[in-house]
C-alpha positions as CSV (number, residue, x, y, z in Angstrom):
1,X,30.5,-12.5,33.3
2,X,28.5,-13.4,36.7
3,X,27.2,-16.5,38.3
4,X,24.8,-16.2,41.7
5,X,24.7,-19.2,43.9
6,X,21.9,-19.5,46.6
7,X,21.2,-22.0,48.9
8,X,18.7,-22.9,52.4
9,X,18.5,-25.7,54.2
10,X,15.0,-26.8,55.4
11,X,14.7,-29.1,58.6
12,X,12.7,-32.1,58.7
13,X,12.6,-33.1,62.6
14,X,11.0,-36.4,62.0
15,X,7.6,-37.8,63.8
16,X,8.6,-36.8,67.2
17,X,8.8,-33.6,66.2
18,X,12.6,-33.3,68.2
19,X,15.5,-32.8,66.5
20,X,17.4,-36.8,66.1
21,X,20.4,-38.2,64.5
22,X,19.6,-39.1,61.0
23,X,16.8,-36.5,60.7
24,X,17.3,-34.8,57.4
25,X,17.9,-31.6,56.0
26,X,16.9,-30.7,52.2
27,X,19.2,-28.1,50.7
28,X,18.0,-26.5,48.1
29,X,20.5,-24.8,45.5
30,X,19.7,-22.3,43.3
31,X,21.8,-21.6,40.2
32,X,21.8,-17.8,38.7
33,X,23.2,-16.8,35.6
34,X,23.4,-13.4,35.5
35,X,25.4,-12.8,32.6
36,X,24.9,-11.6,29.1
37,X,25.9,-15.0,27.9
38,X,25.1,-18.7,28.0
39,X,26.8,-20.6,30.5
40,X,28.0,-24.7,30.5
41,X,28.9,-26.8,32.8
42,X,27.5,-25.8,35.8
43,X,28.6,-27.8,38.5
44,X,28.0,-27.6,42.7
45,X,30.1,-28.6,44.8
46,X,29.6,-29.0,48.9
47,X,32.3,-30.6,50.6
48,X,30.4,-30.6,53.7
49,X,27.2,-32.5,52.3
50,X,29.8,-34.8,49.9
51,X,28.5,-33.7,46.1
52,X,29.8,-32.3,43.0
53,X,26.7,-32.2,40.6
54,X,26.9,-30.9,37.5
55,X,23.2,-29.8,37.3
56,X,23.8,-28.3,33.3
57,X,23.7,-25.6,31.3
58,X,22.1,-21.8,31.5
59,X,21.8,-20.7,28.3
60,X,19.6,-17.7,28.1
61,X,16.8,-18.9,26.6
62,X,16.1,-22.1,28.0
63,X,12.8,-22.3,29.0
64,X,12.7,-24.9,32.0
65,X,14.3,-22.2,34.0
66,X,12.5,-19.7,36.2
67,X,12.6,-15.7,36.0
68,X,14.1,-14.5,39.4
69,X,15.0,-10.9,37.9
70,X,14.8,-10.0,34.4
71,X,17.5,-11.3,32.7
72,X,17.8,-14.0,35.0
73,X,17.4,-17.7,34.7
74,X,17.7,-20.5,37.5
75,X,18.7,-23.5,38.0
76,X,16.9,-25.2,40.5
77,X,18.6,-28.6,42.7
78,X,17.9,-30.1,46.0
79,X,20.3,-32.9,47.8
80,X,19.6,-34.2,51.7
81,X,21.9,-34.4,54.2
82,X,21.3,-36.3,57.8
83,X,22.2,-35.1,60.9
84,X,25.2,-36.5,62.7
85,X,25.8,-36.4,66.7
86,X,28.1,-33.6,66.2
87,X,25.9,-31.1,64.3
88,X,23.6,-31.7,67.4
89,X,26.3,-30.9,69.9
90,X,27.6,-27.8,68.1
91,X,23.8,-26.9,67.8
92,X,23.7,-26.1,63.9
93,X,25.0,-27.3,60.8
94,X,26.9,-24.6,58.8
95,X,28.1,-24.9,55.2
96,X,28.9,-23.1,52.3
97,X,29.1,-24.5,48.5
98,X,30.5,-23.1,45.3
99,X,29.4,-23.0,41.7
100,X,31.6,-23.4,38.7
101,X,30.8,-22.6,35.5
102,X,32.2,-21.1,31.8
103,X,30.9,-19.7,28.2
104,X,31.5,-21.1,25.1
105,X,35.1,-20.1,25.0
106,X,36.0,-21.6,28.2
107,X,36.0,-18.7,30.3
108,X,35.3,-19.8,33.7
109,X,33.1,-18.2,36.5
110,X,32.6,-19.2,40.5
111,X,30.7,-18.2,43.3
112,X,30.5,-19.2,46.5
113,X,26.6,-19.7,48.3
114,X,25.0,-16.9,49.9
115,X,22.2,-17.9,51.9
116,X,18.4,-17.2,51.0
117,X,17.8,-16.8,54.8
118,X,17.8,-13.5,56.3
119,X,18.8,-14.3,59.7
120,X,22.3,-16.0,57.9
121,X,23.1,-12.1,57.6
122,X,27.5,-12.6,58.5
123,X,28.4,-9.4,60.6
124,X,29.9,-7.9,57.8
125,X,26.3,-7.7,56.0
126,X,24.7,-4.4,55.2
127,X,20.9,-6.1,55.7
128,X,20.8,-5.6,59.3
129,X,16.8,-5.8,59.0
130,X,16.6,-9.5,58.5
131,X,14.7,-9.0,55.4
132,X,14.2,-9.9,51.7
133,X,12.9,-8.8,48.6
134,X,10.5,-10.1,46.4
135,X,12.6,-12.3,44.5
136,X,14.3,-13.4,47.7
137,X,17.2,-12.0,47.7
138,X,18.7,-10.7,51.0
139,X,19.8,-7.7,49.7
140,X,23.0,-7.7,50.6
141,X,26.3,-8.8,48.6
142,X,28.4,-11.1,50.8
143,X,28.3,-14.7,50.1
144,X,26.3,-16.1,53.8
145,X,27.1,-19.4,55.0
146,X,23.6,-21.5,55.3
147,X,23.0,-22.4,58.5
148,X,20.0,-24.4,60.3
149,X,19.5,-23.9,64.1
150,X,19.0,-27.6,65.5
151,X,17.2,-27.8,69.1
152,X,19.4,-29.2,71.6
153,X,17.4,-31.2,74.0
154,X,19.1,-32.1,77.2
155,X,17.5,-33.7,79.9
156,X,19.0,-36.3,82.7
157,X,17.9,-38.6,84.8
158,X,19.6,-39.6,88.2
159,X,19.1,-43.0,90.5
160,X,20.6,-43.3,93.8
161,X,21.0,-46.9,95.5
162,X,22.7,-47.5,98.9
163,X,24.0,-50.7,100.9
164,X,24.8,-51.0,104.3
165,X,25.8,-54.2,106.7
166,X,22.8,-55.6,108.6
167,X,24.7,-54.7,112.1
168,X,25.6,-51.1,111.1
169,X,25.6,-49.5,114.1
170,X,27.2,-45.8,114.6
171,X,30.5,-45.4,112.5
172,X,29.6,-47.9,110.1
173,X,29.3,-47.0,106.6
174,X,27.4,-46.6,103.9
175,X,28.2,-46.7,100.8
176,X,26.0,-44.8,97.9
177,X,25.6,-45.5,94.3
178,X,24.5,-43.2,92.1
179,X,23.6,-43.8,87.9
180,X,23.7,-40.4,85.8
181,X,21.7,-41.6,82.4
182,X,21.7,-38.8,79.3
183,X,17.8,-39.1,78.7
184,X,18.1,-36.1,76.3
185,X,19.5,-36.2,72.2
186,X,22.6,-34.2,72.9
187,X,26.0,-34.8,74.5
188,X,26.6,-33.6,78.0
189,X,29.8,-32.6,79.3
190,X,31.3,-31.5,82.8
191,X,28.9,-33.6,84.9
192,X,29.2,-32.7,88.9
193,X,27.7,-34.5,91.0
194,X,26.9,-33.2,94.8
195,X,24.5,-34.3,98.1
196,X,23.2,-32.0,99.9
197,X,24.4,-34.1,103.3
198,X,27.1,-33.1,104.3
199,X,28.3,-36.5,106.0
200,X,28.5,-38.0,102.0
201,X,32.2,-37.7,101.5
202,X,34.3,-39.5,98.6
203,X,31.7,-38.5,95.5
204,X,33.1,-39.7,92.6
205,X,32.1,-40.7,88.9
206,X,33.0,-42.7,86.5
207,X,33.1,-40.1,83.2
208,X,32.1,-36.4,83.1
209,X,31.3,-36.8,79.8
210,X,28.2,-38.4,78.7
211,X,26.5,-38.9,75.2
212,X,23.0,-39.6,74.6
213,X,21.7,-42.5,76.3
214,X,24.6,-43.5,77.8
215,X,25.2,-43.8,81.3
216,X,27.8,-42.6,84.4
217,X,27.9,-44.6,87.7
218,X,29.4,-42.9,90.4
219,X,29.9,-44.0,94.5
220,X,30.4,-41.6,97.6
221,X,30.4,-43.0,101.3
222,X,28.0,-41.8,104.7
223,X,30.0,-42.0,107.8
């Protein structure tokens, strides 16, 4: 007694066409019986997207499901999930879920997802030709995680100030300001700042770290 569990993520970027917290990503699951017996109680469960969904029951004549294979019928679900700050940073979101079912006699079955995607191949795969058949399928046995590649557009923008006393005269100084702003949509880290004069001593700034839209101010002195 066998149960298949699929699932791919498709990526919605939104308007701007640029990858956004709170852009979405439709999963859709696909539930396989691939047994010689009806199957109850099929439930999903994704800890990462927050579900358990008990989407039925597979018996092998129902007729709302769809031939994959002969033999084969489907059960078809979709669930969305928005996109934090952190799947942005890590540049992906990567999940696996797991299917639970059992027959009339209460003989339970799992599986964990394998991903409809080619290029979710794991390095243990034997499909190293990123390709699928013509049902889909990968063609390989290992259960994939599902994972969707999110752009990770970083982009800054830098404004330098300075103030000096109306009677400056040689040895005087003056003192720079400089404002770091994260103009991109992901989270920057190990900012440096550096002038190429070599006379601007004392850089400093106020955090190395910088999430989207935020801003930095650092100060260095001209002698």
């Amino acid at each position: 007694m066998t149960i298949d569990l699929k699932k791919i993520g498709s990526l919605d970027k939104g308007a701007d066409g640029v990858v956004s917290v709170g852009d979405e990503i439709t999963y859709t699951f696909k539930v396989i019986n691939t047994s010689n017996v009806p199957l109850q109680n099929v439930v999903i469960t994704d800890e990462k997207l927050g579900i358990t969904e008990n989407v039925g029951n597979l018996p092998l004549d129902d007729t709302n499901t769809t031939d994959v294979k002969e033999n084969e019928k489907v059960i078809v679900s979709t669930t969305k999930y928005a996109i934090t700050q952190e799947d942005i940073d890590a540049g992906k979101v990567e999940n696996t879920a797991v299917v639970n079912a059992e027959d009339a006699d209460g003989h339970k079955v799992s599986d964990d997802s394998d991903s409809d995607n080619p290029a979710d191949n794991d390095d243990n795969g034997a499909n190293t030709n990123n390709t699928t058949d013509s049902k889909g399928h990968d063609g390989k046995d290992d259960n994939d995680p599902t994972v969707t590649l999110l752009d990770q557009d970083a982009s800054l923008k830098l404004e330098k100030t300075s103030t000096i006393d109306e009677d400056a005269t040689a040895g005087h100084i003056i003192k720079y300001t400089f404002v770091v702003t994260n103009t991109g949509k992901v989270t920057l880290t190990n900012l440096q700042l550096a002038d190429d004069n070599k006379n601007v001593k004392n850089i400093t700034l106020g955090s190395t770290v910088l999430a989207p839209g935020k801003t930095s101010v650092g100060t260095a002195i001209y002698v």
